[in-house]
C-alpha positions as CSV (number, residue, x, y, z in Angstrom):
1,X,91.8,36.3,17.2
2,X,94.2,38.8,15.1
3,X,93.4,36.8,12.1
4,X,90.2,37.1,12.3
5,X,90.2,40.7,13.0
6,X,91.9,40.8,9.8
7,X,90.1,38.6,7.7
8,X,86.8,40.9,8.9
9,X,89.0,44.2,7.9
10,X,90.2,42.7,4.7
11,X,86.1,42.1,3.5
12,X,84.3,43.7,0.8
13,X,82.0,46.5,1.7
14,X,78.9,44.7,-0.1
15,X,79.9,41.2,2.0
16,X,79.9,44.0,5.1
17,X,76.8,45.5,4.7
18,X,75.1,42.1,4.1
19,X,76.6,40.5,7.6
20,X,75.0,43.9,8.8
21,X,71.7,43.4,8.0
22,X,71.3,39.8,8.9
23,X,72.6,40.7,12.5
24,X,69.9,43.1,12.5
25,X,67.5,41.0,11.1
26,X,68.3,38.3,13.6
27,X,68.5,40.8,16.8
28,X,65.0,41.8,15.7
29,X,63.4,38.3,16.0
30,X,65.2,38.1,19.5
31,X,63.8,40.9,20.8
32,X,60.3,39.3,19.6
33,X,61.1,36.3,21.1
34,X,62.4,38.4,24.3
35,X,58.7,39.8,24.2
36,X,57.3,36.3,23.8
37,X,59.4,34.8,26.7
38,X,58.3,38.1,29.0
39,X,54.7,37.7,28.3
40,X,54.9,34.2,29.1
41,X,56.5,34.6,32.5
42,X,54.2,37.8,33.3
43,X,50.9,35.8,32.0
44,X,51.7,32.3,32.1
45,X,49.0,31.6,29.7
46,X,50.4,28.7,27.9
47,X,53.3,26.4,27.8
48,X,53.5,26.8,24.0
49,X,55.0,30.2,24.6
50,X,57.7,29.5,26.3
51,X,58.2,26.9,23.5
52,X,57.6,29.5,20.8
53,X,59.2,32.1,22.4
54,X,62.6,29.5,22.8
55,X,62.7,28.5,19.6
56,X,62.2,31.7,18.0
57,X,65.7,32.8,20.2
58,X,67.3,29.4,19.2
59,X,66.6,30.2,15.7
60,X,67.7,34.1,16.1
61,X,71.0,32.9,17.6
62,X,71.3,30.1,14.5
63,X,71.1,33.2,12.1
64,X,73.8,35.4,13.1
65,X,76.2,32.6,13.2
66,X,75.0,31.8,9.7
67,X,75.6,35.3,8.4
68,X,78.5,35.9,10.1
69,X,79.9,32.0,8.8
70,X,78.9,32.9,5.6
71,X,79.9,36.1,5.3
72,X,83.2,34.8,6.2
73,X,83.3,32.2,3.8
74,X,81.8,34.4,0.6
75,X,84.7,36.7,1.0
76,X,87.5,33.7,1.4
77,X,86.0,32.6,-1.7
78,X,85.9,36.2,-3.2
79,X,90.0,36.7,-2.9
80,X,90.9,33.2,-3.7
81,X,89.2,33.5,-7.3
82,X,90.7,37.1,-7.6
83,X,93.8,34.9,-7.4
């Protein structure tokens, strides 16, 4: 856990501000997949909501891990060629 704290300290502020924005960008399509989900369960209009509305969280949740992954790995790459 220390190294990773590290490794997140040690980034450049461009890598930074790009993990930043693709957390925000996926937190946004979970809240409209939050929305989705809570119309579903307050109307129960369809069953392709729920399905939407699961995937679009699924996919939300794929995306941070992706940014922060490669966010991770851009900046590993970044020292070791400074080396």
């Amino acid at each position: 856990m220390k190294q990773l704290l590290v490794e997140f300290k040690n980034m450049d502020a461009k890598i930074i501000s790009i993990i930043k924005a693709g957390i925000k960008f996926s937190f946004g399509i979970s809240i409209i997949a939050s929305l989705i989900l809570l119309t579903y369960e307050l109307l129960y209009t369809t069953p392709i909501t729920y399905y939407i509305g699961i995937s679009l969280f699924k996919t939300s949740l794929f995306f941070i891990s992706f940014f922060i992954i490669c966010g991770c790995s851009f900046s590993k790459i970044k020292l070791d060629l400074k080396n």
